[in-house]
C-alpha positions in Angstrom: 0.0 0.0 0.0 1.5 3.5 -1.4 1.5 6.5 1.1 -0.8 8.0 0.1 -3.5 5.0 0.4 -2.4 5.0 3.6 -3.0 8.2 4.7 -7.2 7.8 3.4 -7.4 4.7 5.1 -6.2 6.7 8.4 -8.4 9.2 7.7 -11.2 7.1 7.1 -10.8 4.9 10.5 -10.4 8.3 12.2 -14.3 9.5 10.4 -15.4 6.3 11.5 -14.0 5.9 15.4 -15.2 9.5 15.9 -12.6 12.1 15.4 -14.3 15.3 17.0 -11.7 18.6 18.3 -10.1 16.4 20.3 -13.2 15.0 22.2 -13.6 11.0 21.9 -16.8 10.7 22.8 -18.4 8.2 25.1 -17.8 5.2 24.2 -21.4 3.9 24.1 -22.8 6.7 23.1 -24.9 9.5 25.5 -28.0 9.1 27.7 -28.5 12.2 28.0 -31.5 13.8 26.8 -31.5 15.1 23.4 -35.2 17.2 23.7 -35.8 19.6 26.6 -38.4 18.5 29.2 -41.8 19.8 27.5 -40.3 21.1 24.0 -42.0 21.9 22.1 -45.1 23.4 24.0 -48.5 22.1 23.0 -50.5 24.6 20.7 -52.2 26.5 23.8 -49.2 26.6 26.3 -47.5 28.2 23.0 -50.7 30.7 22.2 -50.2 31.7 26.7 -46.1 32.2 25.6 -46.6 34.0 22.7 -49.0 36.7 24.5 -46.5 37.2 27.1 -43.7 37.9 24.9 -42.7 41.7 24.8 -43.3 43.3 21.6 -40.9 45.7 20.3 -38.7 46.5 16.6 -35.5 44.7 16.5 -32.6 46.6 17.7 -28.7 46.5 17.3 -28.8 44.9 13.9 -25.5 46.8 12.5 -24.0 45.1 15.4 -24.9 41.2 14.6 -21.4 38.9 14.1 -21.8 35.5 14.1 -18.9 35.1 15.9 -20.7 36.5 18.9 -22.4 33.3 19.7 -18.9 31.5 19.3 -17.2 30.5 16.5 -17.6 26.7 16.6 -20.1 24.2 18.1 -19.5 23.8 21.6 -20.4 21.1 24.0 -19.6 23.1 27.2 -22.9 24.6 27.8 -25.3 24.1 30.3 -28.2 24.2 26.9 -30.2 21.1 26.2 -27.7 18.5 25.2 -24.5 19.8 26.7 -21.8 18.4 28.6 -23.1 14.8 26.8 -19.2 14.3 25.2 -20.8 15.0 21.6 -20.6 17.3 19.1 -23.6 19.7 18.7 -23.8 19.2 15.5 -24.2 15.1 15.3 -26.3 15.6 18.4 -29.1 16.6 15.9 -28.5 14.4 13.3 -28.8 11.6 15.8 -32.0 13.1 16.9 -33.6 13.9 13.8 -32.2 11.4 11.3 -34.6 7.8 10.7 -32.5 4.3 10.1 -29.0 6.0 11.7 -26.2 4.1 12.1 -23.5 5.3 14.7 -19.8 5.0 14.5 -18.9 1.2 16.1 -16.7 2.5 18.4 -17.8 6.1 19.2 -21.8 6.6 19.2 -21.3 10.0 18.9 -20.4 9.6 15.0 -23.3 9.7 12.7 -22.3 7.2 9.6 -25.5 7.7 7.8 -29.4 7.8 7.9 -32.2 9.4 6.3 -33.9 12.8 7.1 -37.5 13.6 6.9 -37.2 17.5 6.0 -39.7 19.1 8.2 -39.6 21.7 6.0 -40.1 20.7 2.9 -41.3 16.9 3.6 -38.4 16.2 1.5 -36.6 12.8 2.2 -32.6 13.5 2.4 -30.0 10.7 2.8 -27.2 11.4 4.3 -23.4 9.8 4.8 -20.3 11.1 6.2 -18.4 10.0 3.0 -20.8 12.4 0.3 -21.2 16.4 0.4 -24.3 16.2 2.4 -28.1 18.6 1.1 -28.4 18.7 5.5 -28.0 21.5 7.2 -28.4 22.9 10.9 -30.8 25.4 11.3 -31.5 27.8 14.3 -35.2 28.1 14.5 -35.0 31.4 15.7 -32.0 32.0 13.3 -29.2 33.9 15.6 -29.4 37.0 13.8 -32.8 37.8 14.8 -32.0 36.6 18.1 -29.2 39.2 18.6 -32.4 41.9 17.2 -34.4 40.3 19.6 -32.1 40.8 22.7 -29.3 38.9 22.2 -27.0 41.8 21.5 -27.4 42.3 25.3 -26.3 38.5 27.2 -23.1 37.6 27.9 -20.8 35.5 25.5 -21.7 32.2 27.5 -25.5 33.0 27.5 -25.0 33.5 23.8 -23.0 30.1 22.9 -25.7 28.2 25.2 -28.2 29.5 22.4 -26.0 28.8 19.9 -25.6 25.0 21.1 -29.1 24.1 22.3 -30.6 21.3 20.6 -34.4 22.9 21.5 -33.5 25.9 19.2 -31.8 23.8 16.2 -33.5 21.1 13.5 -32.2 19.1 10.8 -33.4 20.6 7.3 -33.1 21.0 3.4 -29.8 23.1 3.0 -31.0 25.2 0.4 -34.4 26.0 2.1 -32.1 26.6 5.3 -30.4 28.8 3.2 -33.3 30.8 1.9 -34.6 31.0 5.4 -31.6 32.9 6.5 -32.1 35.5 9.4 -35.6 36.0 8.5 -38.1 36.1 11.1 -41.7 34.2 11.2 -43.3 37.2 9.5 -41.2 37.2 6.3 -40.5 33.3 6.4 -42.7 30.4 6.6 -41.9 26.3 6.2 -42.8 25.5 2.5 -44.4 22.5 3.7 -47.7 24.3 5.5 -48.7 21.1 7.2 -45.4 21.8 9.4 -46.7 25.5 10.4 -48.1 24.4 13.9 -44.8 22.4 14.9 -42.7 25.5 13.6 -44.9 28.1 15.4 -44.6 26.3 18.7 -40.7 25.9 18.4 -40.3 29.1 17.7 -42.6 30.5 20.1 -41.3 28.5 22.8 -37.5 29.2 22.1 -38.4 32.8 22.4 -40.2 32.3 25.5 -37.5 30.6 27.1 -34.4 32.7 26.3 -36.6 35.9 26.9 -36.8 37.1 23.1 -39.2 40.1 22.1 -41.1 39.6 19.0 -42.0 42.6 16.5 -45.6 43.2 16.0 -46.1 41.6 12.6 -44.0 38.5 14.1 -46.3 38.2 16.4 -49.2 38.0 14.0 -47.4 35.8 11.9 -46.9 33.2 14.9 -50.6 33.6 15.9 -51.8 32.7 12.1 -49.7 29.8 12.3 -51.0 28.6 15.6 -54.2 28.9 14.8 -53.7 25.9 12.2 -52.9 23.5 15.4 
């Protein structure tokens, strides 16, 4: 075997044992909880959230960096998911994705498995070895968090957002990316059968991290709770 074949099979055994920042992972994997204790809410817990939210504009948007919610995923956080010895990141996949299978000897390692879009009903395979059409959205996209009141925690509050499995789904990369930073108002889920799940995620992430809502994102939210 040349060098260079070599080197991919290193590589590959390294992809496959779970190579992640220099964090091996359990060995069998996390019990820890990947969904917070009553997330999402039900349909009228959400409505009772969503009519004590504050209701302002967004503020501070010049100011928005992504890097202010920490430049990688993070597993040191207190958020939903944390301190589990996973990535953020394969935390969802191993969440969201149907027929998974895990790395043999790190559990942590998603090999492959098949996503149900939620927002686009769209069925996505996915494999560590292929450019992958998954992505890792923010429900509340961090941009119009920082608008929200973001711009005004600390940098730990703001990577415990950033890492919380309750504010972040598995989707279609180029809806994701058509989503952007928009808020409920100005973006809905293609797929409308998926407004009542989105509108209680969303509602209930900005209930619990103390998010204001703008008037027509408000309305928006309500509209789409009322097809629960």
């Amino acid at each position: 075997m040349g060098r260079r074949a070599s080197l991919l099979a290193v590589a590959a055994a390294l992809l496959i044992g779970g190579c992640h920042h220099g964090n091996p992972g359990p060995p069998g994997g996390s019990a820890l909880p990947l969904v917070g204790p009553g997330f999402p809410p039900g349909a009228a817990a959400a409505e009772a959230q969503l009519a004590g939210l504050k209701v302002e504009w967004g503020r501070n948007w010049q100011t928005y960096k992504r890097e202010n919610f920490g430049r990688y995923w993070s597993d040191e956080t207190d958020a939903t998911g944390g301190r589990n010895g996973c990535d953020t990141r394969d935390d969802v996949l191993r969440r969201d994705l149907k027929e998974l299978r895990e790395g043999d000897r790190n559990h942590c390692v998603v090999i492959s498995g098949v996503l149900d879009d939620p927002y686009t009903g769209k069925r996505l395979p996915f494999s560590y070895r292929r450019a992958s059409q998954i992505e890792t959205d923010h429900v509340v996209a961090l941009g119009a968090a920082w608008r929200a009141g973001a711009y005004a925690w600390t940098p730990r509050r703001r990577l415990e957002y950033a890492n919380d499995l309750d504010v972040l789904l598995a989707v279609d990369k180029r809806t994701n990316q058509d989503k952007g930073s928009r808020t409920a108002d100005k973006w809905k889920p293609p797929l409308r059968t998926y407004w009542c799940e989105y509108a209680r995620r969303y509602t209930g992430i900005k209930a619990r991290y103390g998010l204001s809502v703008t008037a027509p994102e408000k309305a928006a939210l309500g509209a789409m709770l009322a097809t629960c």
